[in-house]
C-alpha positions in Angstrom: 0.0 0.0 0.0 1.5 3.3 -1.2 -0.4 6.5 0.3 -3.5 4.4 0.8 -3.6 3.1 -2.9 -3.0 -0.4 -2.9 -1.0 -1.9 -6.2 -3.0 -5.1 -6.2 -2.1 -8.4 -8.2 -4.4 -8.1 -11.0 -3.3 -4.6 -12.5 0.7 -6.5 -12.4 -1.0 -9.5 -14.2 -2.4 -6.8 -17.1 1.3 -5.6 -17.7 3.0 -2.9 -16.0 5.6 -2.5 -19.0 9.5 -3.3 -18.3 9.3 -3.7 -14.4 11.7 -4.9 -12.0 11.1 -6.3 -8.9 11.1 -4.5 -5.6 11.8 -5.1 -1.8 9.3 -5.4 0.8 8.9 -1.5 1.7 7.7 -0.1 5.0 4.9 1.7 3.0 4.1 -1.6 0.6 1.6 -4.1 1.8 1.7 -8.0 0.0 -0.7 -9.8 -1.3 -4.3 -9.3 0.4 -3.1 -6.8 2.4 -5.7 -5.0 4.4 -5.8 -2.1 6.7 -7.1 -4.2 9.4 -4.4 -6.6 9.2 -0.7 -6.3 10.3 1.7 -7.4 8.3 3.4 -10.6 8.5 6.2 -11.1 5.5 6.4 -14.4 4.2 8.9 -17.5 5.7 11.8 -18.2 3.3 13.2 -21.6 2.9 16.9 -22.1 1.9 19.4 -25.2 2.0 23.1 -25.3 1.4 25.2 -28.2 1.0 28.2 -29.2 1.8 30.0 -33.3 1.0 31.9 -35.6 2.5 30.9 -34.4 6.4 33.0 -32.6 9.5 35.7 -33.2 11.7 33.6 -33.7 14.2 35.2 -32.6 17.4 36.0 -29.8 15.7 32.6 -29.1 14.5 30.4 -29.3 17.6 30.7 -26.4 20.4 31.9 -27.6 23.5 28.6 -27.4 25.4 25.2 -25.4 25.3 26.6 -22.3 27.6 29.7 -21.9 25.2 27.7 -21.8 21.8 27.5 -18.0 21.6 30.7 -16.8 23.6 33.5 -19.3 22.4 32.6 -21.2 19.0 34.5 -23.5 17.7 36.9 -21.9 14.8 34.5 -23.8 11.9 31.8 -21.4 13.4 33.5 -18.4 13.5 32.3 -17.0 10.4 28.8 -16.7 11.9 30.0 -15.1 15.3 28.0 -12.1 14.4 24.7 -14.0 14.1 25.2 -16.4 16.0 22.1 -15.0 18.6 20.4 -16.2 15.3 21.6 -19.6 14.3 21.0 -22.6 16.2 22.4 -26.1 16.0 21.3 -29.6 17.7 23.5 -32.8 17.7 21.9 -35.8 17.1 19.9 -36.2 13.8 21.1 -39.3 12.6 20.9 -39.5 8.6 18.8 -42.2 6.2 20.6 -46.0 7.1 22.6 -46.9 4.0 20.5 -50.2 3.9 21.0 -52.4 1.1 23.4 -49.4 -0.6 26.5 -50.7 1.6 28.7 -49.5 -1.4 27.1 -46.2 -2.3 28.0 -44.1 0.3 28.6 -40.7 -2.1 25.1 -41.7 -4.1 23.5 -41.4 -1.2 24.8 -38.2 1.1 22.9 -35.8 -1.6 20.4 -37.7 -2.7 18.6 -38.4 1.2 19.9 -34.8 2.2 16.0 -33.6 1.4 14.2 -36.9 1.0 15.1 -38.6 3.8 14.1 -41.7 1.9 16.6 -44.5 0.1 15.9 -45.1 -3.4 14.0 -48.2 -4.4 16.4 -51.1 -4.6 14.5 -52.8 -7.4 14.7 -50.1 -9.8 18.1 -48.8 -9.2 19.5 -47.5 -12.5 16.0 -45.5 -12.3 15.8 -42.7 -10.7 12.7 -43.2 -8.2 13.3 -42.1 -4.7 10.9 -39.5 -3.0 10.0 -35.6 -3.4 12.7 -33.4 -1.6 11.7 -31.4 1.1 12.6 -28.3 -1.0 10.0 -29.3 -3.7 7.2 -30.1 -1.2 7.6 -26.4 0.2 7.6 -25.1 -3.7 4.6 -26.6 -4.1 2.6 -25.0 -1.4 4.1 -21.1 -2.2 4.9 -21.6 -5.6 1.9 -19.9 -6.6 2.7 -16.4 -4.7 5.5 -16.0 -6.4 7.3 -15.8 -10.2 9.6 -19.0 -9.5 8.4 -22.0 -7.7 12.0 -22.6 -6.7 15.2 -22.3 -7.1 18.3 -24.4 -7.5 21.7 -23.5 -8.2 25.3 -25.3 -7.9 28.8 -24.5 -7.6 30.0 -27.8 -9.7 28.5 -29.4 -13.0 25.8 -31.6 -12.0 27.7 -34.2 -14.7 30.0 -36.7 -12.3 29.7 -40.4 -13.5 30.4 -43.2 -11.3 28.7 -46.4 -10.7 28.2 -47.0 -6.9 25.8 -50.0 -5.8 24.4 -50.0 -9.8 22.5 -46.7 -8.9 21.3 -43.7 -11.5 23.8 -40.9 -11.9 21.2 -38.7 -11.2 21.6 -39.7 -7.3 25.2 -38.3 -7.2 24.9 -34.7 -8.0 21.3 -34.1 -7.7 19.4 -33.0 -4.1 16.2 -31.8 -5.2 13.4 -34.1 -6.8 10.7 -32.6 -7.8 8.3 -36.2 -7.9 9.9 -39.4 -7.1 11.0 -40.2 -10.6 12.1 -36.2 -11.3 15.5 -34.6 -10.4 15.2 -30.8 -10.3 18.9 -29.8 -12.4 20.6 -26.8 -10.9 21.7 -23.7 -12.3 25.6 -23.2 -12.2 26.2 -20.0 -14.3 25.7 -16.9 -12.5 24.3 -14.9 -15.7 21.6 -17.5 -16.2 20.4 -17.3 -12.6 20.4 -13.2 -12.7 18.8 -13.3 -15.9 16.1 -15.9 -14.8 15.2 -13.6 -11.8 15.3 -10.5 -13.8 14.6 -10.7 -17.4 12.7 -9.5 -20.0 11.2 -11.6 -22.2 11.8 -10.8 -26.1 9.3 -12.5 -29.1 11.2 -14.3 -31.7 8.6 -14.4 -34.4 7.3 -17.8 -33.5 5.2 -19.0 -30.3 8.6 -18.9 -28.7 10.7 -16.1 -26.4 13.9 -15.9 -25.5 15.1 -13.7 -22.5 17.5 -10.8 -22.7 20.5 -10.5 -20.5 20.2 -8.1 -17.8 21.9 -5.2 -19.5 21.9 -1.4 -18.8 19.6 -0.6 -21.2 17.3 -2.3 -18.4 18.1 -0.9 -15.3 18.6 2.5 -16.9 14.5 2.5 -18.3 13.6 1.1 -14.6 15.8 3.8 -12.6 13.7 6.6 -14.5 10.7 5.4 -12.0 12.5 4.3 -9.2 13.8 7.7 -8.9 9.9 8.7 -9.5 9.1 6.6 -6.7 11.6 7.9 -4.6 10.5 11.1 -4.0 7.2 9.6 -2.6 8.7 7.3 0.1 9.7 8.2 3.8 13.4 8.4 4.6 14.1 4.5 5.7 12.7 3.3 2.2 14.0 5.9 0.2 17.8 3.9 1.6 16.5 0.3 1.2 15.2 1.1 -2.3 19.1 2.6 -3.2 20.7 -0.4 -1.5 18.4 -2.3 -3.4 19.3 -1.2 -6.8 22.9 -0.6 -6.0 22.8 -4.3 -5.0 21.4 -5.3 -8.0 23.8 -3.4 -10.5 26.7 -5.1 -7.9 26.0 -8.3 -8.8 25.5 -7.7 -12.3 29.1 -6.0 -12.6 30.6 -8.7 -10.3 28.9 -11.6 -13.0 30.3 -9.5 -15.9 33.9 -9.2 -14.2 33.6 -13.5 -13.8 32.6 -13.8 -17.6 35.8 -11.3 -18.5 37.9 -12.9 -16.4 37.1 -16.9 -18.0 37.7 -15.4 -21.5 40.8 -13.8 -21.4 42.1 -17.3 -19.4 40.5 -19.1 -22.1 42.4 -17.1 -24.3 45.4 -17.3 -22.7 45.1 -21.2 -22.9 44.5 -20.9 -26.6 48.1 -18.7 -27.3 46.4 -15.5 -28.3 48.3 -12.4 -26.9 46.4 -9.5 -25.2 47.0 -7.3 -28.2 45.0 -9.3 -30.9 42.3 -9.9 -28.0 38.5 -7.8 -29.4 35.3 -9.0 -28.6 35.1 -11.1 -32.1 38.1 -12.9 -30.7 35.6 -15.6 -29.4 32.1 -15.8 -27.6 32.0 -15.7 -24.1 33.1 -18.9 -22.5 30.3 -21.2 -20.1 31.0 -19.5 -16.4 32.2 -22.2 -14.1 35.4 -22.4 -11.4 38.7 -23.7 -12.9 40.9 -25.0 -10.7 43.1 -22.1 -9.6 40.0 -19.4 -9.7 38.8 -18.2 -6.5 35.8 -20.4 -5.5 34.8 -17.6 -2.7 34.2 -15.1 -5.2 32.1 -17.4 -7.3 30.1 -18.7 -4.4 29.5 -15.1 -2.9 27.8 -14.1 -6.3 25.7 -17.2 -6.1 24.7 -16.2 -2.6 23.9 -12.7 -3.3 21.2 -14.2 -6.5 19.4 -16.4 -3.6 19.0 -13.2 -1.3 17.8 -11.0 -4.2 15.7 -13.8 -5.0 14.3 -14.0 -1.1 14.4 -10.2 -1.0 12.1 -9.9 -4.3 9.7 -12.5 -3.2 10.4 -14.3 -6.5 10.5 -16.9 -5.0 10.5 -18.3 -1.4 12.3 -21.2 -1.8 16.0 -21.8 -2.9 19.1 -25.0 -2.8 22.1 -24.2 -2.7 24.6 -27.3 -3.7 28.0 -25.8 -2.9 30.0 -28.4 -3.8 29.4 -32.5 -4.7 31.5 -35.5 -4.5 33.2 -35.2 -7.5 36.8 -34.7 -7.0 36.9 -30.8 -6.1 39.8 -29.2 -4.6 40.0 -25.8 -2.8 43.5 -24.5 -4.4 42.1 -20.9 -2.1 43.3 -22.4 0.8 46.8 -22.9 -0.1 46.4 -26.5 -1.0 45.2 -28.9 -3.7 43.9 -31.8 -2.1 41.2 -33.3 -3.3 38.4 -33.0 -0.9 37.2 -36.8 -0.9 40.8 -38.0 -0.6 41.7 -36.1 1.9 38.3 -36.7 4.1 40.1 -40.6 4.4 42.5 -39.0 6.9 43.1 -41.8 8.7 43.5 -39.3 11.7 46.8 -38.4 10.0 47.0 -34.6 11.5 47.7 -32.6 8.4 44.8 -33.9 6.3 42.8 -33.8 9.1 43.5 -29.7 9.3 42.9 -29.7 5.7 39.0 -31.0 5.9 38.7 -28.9 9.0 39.5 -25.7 6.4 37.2 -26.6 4.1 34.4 -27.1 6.6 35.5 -23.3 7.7 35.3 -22.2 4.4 32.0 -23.0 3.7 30.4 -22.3 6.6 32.5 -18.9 6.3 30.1 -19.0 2.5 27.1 -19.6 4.1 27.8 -17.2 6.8 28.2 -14.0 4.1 24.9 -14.7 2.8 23.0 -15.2 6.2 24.8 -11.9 7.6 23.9 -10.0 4.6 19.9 -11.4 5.0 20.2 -9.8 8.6 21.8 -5.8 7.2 18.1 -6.0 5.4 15.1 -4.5 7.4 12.2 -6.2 6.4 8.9 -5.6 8.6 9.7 -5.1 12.3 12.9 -7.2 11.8 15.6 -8.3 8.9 15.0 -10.6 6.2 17.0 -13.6 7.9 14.3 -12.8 10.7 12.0 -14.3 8.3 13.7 -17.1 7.0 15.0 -20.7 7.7 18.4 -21.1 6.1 19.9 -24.8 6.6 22.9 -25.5 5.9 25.0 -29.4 6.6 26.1 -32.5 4.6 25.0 -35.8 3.9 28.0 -37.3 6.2 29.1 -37.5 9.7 32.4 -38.6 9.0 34.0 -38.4 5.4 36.4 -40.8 6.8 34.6 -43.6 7.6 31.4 -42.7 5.7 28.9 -42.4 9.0 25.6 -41.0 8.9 24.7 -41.4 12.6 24.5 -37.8 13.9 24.7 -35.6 10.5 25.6 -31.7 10.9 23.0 -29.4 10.4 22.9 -25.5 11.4 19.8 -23.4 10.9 19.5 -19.8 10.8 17.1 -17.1 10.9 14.0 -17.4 12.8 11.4 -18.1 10.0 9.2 -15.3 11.3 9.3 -16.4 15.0 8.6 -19.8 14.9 12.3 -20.9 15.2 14.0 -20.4 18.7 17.3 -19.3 17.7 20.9 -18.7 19.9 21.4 -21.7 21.3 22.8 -25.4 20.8 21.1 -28.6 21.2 23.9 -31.0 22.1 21.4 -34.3 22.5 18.3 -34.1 20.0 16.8 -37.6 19.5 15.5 -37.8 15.6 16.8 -38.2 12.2 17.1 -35.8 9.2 13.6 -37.2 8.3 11.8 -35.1 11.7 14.3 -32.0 10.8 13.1 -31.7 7.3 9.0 -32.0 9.0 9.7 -29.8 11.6 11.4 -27.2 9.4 8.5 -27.2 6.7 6.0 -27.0 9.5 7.5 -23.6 10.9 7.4 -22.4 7.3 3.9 -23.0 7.6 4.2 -25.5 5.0 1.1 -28.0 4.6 2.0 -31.3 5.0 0.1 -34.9 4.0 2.4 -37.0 5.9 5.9 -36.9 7.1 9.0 -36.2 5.5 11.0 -39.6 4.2 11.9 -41.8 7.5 10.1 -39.2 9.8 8.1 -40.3 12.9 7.6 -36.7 14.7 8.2 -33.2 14.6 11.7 -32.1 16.7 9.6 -29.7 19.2 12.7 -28.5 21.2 13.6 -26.5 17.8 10.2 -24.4 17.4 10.0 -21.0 19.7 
């Protein structure tokens, strides 16, 4: 609602021109907003992955009363928010069953679905809707996107553990039991998805156009209309809005530059013969020596315009998969599955413990940002659940017994945040219940192996 003059859904649906989506503003109302009812911004859902498990007594905080005042160094990335993060030890993962040999087909596949594929069909893919997908379903129709899914790796590793579909390797969401949701690993895609225009090509067809300045520059001409109408606070989150917006678009184009002239340099051709009919831009992706922080931040910052936009209210985040990925960042190239088989030798061991860090530290830049933004009486991480963990316990000896999970945000007060559980009873199965049930999510029956709801989590 703008000076009493609510923009409702039906005059967007008739075509409002080239539009761009806005933050929640303290002078907007969504939906069926009425001036009898308070506002109440929607719950976010978000997941983030991580392989191959934790060093686990480097993991876990020593006790409940040390959570928030001394954090184990793989938490210390989320120091600032930690009065908004919670953790619980004790959710044991899916049992590997009859899949004794398919520990890595497995850790991502039963991260959402809490269920094991079926054994009789296993070069099928037919396991169980993700948790992700069951929450798409229920807000998928408030917003533009259903979900979304992105990665940091090709979703393309091939290996044959237990005779089991590829698909169960590299994929985490499944949209029906027989359906794997593919995720999005190039940046530009995922901006252009949440922001484009749509172009006719003569045919029934469309193809989108990039996000390009030509855009923002026709949308800036009424923002800066609307600007003069709004109160002080929104006039700031509509500039750090857009200013985040052209950020990322700059940070995507600097990525893309970046890839061609290596790809160039790989191919022999010297800087002064480079033009832009040298060659097309290359696919985005992280080579080996690139920095995967940079990469990942990007991908980050798309999932909390994303959240920020209401374009969608769900999102997966694979950071990494089983594939042989190394983290040349950290001043080493060790492979991170090899070097989870430690065999308690000290240096590897230090190794996995910095690539836990270093994800977490990932996560914890996108979580901290969703609390700088003011949405309703609190931030937008106020109104979110953001999970992030790993299919493993123990990359060395493949457990799944007590899997580590952290949650953050509060999903609109129905999360009691600050503090560690160090002796939940459930599995992944209750987690992924309880978790949709805060978001408000409608549920027909449990999640996967799920007998209950985790009530020791809820506020």
């Amino acid at each position: 609602m703008i000076h009493n003059r609510f923009i409702n859904r039906r005059a967007c649906l008739k075509g409002v021109g080239m539009a761009l989506a806005l933050p929640l503003l303290d002078t907007m109302g969504w939906a069926e907003a009425s001036e009898k009812k308070s506002f109440k911004p929607p719950v976010r859902l978000g997941f983030m992955y991580m392989p191959h498990g934790v060093i686990m007594d480097r993991f876990w905080p020593a006790n409940a009363e040390s959570f928030l005042t001394s954090p184990p160094p793989a938490l210390e990335a989320l120091r600032p928010v930690l009065e908004k993060c919670l953790m619980m030890k004790g959710i044991a993962g899916v049992s590997n069953g009859p899949f004794k040999g398919a520990p890595h087909a497995l850790e991502l596949s039963t991260w959402l679905t809490a269920a094991l594929p079926d054994p009789d069909r296993r070069g099928e893919i037919n396991i169980s809707i993700s948790a992700d997908q069951i929450a798409a379903n229920a807000f998928g129709a408030f917003t533009t996107l259903p979900s979304l899914e992105l990665a940091t790796m090709p979703q393309t590793w091939k290996e044959n553990q237990a005779g089991l579909n590829e698909a169960y390797y590299s994929h985490c969401s499944f949209r029906s039991p027989t359906q794997a949701v593919p995720a999005e690993i190039n940046p530009r895609n995922v901006l252009n998805r949440l922001f484009h225009k749509k172009e006719q090509t003569g045919d029934s067809g469309s193809r989108a156009n990039p996000l390009d300045r030509s855009m923002l520059d026709l949308v800036l001409s009424g923002a800066r209309d609307l600007r003069r109408t709004l109160p002080v606070n929104d006039q700031h989150k509509l500039d750090e809005y857009l200013d985040s917006v052209r950020s990322v678009e700059r940070r995507i184009a600097a990525i893309e530059i970046r890839q061609k002239e290596a790809a160039l340099e790989k191919a022999g051709v010297r800087s002064s013969r480079r033009n832009d009919s040298d060659s097309p831009p290359i696919e985005i992706k992280i080579p080996e020596g690139d920095k995967r922080s940079e990469y990942m931040q990007v991908m980050c910052d798309l999932n909390v315009l994303a959240f920020q936009t209401n374009t969608t209210r769900v999102c997966t985040y694979i950071g990494s998969t089983p594939n042989g990925v190394s983290y040349p960042e950290l001043g080493f190239s060790d492979k991170h599955h090899s070097t989870t088989h430690h065999n308690n030798q000290e240096e590897k061991v230090n190794k996995v413990a910095a690539i836990t860090a270093f994800n977490i530290e990932q996560f914890a830049y996108m979580v901290k940002k969703m609390d700088n933004l003011k949405e309703g009486d609190g931030t937008l991480l106020d109104n979110c659940i953001m999970m992030w963990g790993s299919g493993l316990e123990d990359g060395d000896r493949h457990t799944r017994a007590n899997l580590p999970f952290i949650l953050a945000g509060k999903g609109g007060g129905s999360i009691k945040t600050g503090r560690f559980l160090p002796e939940i009873k459930g599995n992944q199965g209750d987690l992924l219940t309880t978790i949709l049930a805060a978001a408000e999510v409608p549920l027909d029956r449990p999640v996967g192996i799920a007998t209950k709801q985790i009530d020791e989590i809820k506020a």
